[in-house]
C-alpha atoms as one frame of an Amber mdcrd trajectory, in Angstrom:
protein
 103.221 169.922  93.696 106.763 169.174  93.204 109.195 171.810  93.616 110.635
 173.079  90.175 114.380 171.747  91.099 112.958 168.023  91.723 110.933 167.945
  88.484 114.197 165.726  86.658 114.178 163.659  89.527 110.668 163.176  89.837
 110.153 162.171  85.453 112.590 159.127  86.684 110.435 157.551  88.590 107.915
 155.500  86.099 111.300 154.289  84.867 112.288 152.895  88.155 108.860 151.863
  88.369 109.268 149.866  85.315 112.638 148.689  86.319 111.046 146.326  88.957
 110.489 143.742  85.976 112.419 142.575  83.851 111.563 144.150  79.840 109.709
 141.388  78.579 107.773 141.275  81.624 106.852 144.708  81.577 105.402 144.491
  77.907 103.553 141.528  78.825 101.681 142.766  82.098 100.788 145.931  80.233
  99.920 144.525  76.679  97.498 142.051  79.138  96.544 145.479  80.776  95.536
 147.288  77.824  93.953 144.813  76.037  90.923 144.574  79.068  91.379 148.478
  78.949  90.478 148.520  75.335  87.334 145.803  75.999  85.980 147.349  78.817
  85.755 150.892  76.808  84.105 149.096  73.836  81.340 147.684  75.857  80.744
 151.319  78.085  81.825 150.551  80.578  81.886 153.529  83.378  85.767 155.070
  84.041  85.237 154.702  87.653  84.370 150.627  86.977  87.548 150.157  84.940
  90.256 151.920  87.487  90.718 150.570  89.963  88.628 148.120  88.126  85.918
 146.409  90.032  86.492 142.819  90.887  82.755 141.740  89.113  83.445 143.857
  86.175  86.733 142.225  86.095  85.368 139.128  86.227  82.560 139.193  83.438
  85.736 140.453  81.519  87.360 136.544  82.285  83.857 134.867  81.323  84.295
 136.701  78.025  87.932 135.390  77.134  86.952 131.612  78.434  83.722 132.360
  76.157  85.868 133.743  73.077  89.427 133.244  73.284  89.803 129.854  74.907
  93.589 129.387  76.518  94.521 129.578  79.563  97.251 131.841  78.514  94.899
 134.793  77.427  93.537 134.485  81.175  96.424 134.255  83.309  97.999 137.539
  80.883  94.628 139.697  81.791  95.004 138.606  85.513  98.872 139.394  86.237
  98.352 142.617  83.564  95.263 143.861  85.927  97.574 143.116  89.333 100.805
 144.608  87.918  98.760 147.965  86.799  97.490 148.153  90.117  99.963 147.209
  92.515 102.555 149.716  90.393 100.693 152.697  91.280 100.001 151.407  94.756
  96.099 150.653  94.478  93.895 147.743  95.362  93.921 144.929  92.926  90.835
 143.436  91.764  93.242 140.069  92.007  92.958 140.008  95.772  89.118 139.167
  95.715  88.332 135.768  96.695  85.700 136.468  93.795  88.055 137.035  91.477
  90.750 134.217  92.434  87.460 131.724  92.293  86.603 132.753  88.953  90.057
 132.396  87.560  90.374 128.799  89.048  87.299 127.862  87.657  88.371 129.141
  84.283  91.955 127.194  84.499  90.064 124.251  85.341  87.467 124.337  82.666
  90.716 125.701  80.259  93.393 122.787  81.451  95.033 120.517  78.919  97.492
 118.665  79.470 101.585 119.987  79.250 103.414 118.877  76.436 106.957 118.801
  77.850 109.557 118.724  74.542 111.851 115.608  74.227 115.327 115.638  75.850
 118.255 115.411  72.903 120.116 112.456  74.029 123.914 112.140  73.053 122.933
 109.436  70.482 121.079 112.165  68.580 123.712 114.245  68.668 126.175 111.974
  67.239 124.182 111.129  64.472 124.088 115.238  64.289 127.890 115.244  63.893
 128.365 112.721  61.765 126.109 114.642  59.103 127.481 118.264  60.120 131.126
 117.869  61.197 133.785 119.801  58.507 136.394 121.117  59.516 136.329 123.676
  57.563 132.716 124.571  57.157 131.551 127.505  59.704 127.868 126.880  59.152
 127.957 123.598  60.369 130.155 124.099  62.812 127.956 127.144  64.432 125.090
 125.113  64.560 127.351 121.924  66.041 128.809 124.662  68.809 125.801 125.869
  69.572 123.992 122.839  70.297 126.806 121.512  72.683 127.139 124.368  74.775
 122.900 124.192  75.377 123.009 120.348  75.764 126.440 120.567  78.131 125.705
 123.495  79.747 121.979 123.543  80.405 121.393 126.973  78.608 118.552 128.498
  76.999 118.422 129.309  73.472 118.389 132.840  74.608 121.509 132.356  76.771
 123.546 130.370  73.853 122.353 133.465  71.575 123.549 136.561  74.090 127.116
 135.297  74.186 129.461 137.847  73.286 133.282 136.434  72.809 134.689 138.014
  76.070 131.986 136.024  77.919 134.065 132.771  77.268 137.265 131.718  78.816
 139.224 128.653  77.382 141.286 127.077  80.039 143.921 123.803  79.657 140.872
 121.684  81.267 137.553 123.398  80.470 135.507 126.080  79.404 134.102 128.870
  81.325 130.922 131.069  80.369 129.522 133.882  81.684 126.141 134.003  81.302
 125.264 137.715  82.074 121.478 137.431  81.978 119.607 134.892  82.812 115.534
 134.618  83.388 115.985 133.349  86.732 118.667 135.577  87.780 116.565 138.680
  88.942 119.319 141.143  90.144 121.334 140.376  87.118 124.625 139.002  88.944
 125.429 136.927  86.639 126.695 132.998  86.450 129.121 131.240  85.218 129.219
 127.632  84.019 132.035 125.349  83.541 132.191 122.602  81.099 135.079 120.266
  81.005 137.094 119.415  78.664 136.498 115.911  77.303 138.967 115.698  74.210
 135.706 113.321  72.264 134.584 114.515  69.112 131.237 115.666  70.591 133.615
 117.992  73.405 132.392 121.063  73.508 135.655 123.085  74.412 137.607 121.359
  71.154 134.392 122.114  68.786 134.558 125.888  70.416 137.808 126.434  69.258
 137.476 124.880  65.948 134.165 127.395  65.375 136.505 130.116  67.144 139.364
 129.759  64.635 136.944 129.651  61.777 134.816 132.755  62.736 138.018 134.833
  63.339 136.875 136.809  66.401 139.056 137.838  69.102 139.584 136.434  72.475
 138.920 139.805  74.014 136.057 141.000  71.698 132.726 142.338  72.506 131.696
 140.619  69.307 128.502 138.296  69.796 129.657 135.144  69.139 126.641 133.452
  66.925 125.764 135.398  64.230 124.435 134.986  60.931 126.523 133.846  58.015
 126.941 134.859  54.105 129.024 132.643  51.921 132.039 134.348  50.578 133.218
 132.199  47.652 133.517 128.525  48.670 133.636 129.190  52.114 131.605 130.778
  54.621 132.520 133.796  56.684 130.525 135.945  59.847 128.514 138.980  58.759
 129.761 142.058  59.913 126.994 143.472  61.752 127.197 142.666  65.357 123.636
 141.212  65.735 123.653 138.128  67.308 121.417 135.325  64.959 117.281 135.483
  66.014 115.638 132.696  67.796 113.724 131.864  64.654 116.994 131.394  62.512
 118.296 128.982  65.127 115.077 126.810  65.333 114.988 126.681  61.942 119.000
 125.237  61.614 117.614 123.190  64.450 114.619 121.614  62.420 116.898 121.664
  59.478 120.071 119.477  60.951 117.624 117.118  63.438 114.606 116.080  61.883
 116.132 113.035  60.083 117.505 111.547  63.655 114.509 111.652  65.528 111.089
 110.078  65.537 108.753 113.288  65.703 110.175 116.650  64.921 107.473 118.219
  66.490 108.009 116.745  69.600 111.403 118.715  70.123 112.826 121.924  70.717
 115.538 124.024  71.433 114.518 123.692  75.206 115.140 119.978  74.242 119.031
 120.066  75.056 118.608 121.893  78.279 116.217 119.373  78.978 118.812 116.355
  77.208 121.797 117.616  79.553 120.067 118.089  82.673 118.590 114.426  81.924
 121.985 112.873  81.099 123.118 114.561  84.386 120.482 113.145  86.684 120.474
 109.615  85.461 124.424 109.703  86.072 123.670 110.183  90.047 124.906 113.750
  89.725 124.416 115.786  93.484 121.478 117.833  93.707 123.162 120.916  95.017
 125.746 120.748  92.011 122.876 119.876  89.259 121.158 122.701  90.350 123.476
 124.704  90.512 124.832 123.962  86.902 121.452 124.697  85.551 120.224 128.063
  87.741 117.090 126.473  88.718 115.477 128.583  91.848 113.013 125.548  93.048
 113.223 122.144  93.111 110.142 122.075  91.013 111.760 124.012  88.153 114.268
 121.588  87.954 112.804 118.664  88.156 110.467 119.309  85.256 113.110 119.279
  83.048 114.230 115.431  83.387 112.513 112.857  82.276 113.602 109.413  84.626
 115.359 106.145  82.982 112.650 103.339  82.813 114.212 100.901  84.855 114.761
 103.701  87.766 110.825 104.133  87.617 110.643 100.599  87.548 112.933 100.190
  90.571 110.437 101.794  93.038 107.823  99.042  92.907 110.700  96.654  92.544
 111.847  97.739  96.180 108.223  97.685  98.029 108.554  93.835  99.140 106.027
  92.854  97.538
């Protein structure tokens, strides 16, 4: 029993708990929980057999989604969902069977395709971009323009380009700096923040930052998010007041909207794409590991690497030097 004056402190705890993921993470593992919670109930199984759950109930549970579901998504969910519900309360996972880890191979193997890595944006798709966007005067093209340069310049996620707030960006004489304040690989939340120089070009994104910062009329200082939706107000367009920044969906569909003419596949592209485009660009230019890295927020070699896709004549180059 917990003494009466520890009770508040005690009703904290499954939010601490929770706190050891991040949000999304959290809904995932337990939506992945409850979902074998829910199957295992419907075909009687006994309460005892479904926590802690027993690693052969656990994995007939696997055979069924292989059977019925078929992605290797729906599998990998159920597994990390069954270890995070366990491990969180401090009981033996089901996951630590050599039973269970066999089965789940099996089923990745027998699940595998292949991964479809989206197309890096190259600079001679954005200029094409530009030349069909760029006004002046026109803040919905020049939201979409901005936004696009600072993923493709400053490796950053949709989701990072989308959290900006105003006060997160510093112009200085030679650069920009950003502050991304959450990241997915940054765990503790510490924050980063990129620079990207100035270039003075026409696809610079410092010079088109401060022509979409003059035309959206926030403040240097404000808490404002910076890309937000739009509503045309006479001839022109202005930002809506409501501090929301714009949804993922409205900014692959601008995407899909100002790209599809300029490349050869839609489809084949994404808003990872300029991530993938800069870090590319960056790589193929000889730029230091340590500093590439860096510049992106990759934890693992691996991470980064998957994200740039070698000139031809490099790949060629490695044969070329075998003395053969």
């Amino acid at each position: 029993m917990v003494p009466d004056h520890l009770k508040d402190l005690a009703l904290t705890v499954p939010h601490l708990l929770q706190g050891c993921r991040a949000d999304s993470t959290v809904r995932k593992y337990c939506h992945g929980y409850l979902r074998w919670k829910q199957w295992a109930f419907q075909n009687n199984f006994e309460e005892q057999d479904i926590f802690p759950t027993k690693p052969f109930v656990f994995c007939i549970y696997l055979s069924y989604l292989v059977r019925n579901n078929g992605k290797v998504g729906s599998i990998t969910d159920a597994l990390y969902g069954i270890k995070w519900a366990h491990n969180i309360v401090g009981k033996s996972s089901p996951t630590d069977s050599l039973l269970v880890k066999n089965v789940f191979e099996g089923a990745k193997r027998l699940l595998a395709k292949p991964i479809r890595r989206k197309e890096p944006i190259t600079v001679s798709i954005l200029n094409n971009v530009y030349d069909k966007l760029f006004d002046k005067n026109n803040l919905y093209n020049q939201r979409i323009l901005t936004m696009c340069l600072f993923a493709y310049s400053g490796f950053m996620r949709s989701a990072e380009v989308l959290a900006l707030r105003r006060s997160d960006i510093q112009i200085r004489t030679t650069h920009l700096e950003i502050f991304v304040e959450r990241s997915k690989t940054d765990v503790y939340r510490d924050g980063a923040w990129i620079l990207v120089s100035r270039t003075e070009s026409r696809l610079c994104p410092v010079c088109n930052f401060e022509i979409y910062s003059k035309l959206s009329g926030i403040c240097d200082d404000s808490e404002e998010y910076v890309f937000r939706n739009v509503t045309k107000k006479g001839d022109k367009y202005v930002l809506r007041k409501a501090n929301k920044p714009m949804s993922y969906s409205r900014f692959r569909e601008h995407f899909i909207e100002s790209f599809s003419a300029f490349v050869p596949d839609i489809k084949s592209y994404g808003l990872h794409s300029f991530r993938a485009g800069g870090a590319t660009a960056a790589a193929n230019c000889g730029i230091p590991d340590r500093l590439f890295k860096r510049h992106g927020r990759w934890r693992s070699e691996t991470a980064k690497d998957g994200y740039v896709k070698d000139k031809f004549d490099e790949r060629l180059s490695v044969s070329q030097h075998l003395n053969l």
